[in-house]
C-alpha positions in Angstrom: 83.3 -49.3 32.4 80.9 -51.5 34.3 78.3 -48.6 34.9 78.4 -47.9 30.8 78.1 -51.6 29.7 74.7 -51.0 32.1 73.6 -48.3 30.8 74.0 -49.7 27.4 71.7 -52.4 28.8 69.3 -50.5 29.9 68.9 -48.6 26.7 68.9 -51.6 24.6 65.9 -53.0 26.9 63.8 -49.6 26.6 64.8 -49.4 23.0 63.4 -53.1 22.2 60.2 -51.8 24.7 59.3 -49.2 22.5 60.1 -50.9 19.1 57.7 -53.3 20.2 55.0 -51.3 21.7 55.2 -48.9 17.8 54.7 -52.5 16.2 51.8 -53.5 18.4 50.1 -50.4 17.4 50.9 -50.6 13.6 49.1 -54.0 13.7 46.0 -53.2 15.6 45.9 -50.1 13.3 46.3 -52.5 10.3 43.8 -54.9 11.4 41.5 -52.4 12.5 41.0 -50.6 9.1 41.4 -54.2 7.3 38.5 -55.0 9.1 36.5 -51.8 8.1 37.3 -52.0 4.3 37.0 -56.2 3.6 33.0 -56.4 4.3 32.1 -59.6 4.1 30.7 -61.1 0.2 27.2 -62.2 -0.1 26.9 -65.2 -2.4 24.3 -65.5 -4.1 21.0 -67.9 -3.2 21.9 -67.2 0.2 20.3 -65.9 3.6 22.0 -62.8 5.1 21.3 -62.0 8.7 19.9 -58.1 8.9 20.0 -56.4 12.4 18.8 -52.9 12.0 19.2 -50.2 14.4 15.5 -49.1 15.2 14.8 -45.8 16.4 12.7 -46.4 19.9 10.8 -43.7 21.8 11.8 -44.6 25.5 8.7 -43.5 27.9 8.7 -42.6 31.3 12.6 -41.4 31.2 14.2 -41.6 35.1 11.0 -43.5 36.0 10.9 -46.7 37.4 11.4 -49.5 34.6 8.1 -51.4 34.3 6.3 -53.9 31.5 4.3 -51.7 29.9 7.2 -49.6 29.4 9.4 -52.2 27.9 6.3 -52.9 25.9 5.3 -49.1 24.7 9.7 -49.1 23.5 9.3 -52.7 21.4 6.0 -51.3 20.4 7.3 -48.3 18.9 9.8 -50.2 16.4 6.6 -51.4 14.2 7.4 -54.1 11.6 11.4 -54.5 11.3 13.1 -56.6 8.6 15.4 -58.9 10.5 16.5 -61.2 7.9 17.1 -61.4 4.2 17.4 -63.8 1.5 19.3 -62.7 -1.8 19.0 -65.2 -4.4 19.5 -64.9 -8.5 17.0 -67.0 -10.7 15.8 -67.4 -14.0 11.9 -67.0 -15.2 11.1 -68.1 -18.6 8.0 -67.4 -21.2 6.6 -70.0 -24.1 3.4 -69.4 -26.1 2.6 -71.1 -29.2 -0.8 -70.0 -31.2 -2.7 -73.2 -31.6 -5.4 -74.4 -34.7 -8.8 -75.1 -33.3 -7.3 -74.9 -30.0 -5.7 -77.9 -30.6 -3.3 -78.3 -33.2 0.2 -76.1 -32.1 1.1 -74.2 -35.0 5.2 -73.7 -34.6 6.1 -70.8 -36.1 4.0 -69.2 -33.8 6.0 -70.3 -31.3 7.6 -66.9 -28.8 10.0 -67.6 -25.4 12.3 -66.3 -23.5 14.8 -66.8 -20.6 16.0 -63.9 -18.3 17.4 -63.8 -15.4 17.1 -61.6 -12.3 18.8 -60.8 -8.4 16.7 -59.9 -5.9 15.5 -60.2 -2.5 13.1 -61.7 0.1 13.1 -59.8 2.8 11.1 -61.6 6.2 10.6 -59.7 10.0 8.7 -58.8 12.7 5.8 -56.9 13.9 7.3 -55.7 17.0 3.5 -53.7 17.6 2.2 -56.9 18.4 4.6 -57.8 21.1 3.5 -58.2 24.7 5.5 -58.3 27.8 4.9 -59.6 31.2 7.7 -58.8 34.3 7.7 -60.0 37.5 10.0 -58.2 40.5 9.9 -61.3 42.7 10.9 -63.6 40.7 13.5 -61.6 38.6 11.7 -62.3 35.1 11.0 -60.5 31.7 8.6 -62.6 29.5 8.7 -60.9 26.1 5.6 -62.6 23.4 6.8 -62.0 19.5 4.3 -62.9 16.8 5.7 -65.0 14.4 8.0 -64.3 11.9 6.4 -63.3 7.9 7.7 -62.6 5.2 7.4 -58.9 4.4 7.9 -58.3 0.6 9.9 -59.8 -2.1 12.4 -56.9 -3.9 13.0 -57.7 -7.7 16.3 -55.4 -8.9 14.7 -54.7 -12.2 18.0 -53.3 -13.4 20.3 -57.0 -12.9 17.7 -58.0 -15.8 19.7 -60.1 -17.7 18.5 -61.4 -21.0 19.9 -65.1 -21.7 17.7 -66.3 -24.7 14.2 -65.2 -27.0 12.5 -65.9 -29.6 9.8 -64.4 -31.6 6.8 -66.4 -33.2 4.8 -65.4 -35.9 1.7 -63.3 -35.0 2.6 -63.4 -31.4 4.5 -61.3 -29.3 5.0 -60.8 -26.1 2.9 -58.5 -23.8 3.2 -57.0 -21.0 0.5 -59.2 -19.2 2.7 -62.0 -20.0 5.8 -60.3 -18.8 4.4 -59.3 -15.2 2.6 -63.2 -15.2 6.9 -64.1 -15.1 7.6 -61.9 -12.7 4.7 -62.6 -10.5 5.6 -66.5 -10.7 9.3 -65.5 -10.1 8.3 -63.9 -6.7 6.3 -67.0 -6.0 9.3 -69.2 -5.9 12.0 -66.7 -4.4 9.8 -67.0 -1.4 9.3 -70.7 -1.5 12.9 -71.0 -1.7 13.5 -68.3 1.3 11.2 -70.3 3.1 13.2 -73.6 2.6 16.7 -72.3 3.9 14.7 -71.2 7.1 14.4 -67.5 6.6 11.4 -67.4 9.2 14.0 -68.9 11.8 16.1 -66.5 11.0 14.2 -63.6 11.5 12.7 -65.3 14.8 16.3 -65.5 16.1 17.1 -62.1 15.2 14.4 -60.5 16.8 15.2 -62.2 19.9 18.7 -60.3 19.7 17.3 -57.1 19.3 14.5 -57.8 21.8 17.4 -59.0 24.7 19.4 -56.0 23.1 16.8 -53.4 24.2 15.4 -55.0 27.2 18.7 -55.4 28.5 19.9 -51.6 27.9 16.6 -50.4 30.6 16.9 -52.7 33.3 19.7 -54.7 35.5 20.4 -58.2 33.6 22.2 -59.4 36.7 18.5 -59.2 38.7 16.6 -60.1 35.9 16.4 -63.0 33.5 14.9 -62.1 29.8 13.2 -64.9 27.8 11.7 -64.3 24.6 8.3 -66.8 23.2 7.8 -66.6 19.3 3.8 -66.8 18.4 5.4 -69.6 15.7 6.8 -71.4 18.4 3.7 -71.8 20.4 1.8 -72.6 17.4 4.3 -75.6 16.7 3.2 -77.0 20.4 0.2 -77.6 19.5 
């Protein structure tokens, strides 16, 4: 009776073991493919950190790691887009016809309001980047121009119209309509600007560049520092 009241035991014990070793694994599973299908949102008006994956053409494969071949790889990756602003804004459009040039004649009067997403989208030219190791002292210095801002993305299609009006004898043109979008453009990057896009691109890069530097030689012998062109210029 004694040995079956231990056996019982023991197969109560392994039985809990392996319920709770199915549950662990139901969860990990759970939060695994939770955390593949709730991306993160975007809000709007808001900078979104961008780390690409660049395709590099490593050099001198089973060689001996030097500068200029760290330099030749960061080289290679050209101008990357390492942060991103997404904002939505509004452009609007008046005209009114005018008498003699001076005297506004009302039902001439045209506008609009619209209002469009897009994006501002800021990096690095990594061809520009220089590098400077030393064996002795167990250093990587890596120079990075500074950060610019590389284009500014208008999603034509999120064109949403909000108000317009049409004046007598004058319509809107096409001139007119690009002038919008032109000014539009104009203030997305002012805007980008403001919530520090440029620092975020400068910060990025540094990831990438510690990211590949640190993949080609031993970061437990060598220390990596990265020195943005901006940040030099702001020294001075």
């Amino acid at each position: 009776m004694h040995i079956k009241e231990r056996s019982k035991t023991k197969l109560y014990v392994v039985s809990i073991v392996i319920v709770s070793v199915l549950v662990l694994g139901v969860i990990v599973l759970w939060l695994a493919r939770r955390g593949q299908e709730s991306a993160p949102e975007q809000s709007l008006t808001s900078e979104t950190l961008s780390v690409p994956t660049p395709k590099v053409i490593i050099r001198n494969v089973g060689k001996k790691i030097t500068a200029q071949t760290l330099q030749d790889g960061l080289n290679d990756m050209g101008f990357l887009v390492t942060a991103e602003y997404y904002f939505t804004d509004v452009i609007s459009y008046t005209s009114v016809r005018r008498l003699f040039n001076t005297i506004e004649l009302g039902i001439t009067e045209t506008n609009y309001c619209a209002a469009y997403d897009g994006t501002v989208n800021a990096g690095i030219d990594f061809s520009g980047v220089t590098v400077e190791m030393d064996d002795a002292l167990g250093t990587v210095v890596v120079r990075v121009p500074a950060a610019e801002i590389f284009d500014v993305d208008i999603d034509t299609d999120s064109f949403r119209l909000i108000s317009e009006k049409s004046g007598l004898g004058n319509p809107v043109s096409v001139a007119d309509f690009n002038t919008s979008l032109a000014e539009l453009e104009s203030t997305a990057s002012e805007k980008a600007l403001e919530r520090g896009v440029l620092e975020k691109a400068d910060e990025n890069a540094r990831l990438i560049i510690r990211g590949f530097v640190g993949s080609l030689v031993d970061l437990s012998r060598y220390t990596v520092s990265c020195v943005s062109d901006s940040a030099q210029e702001a020294e001075k």
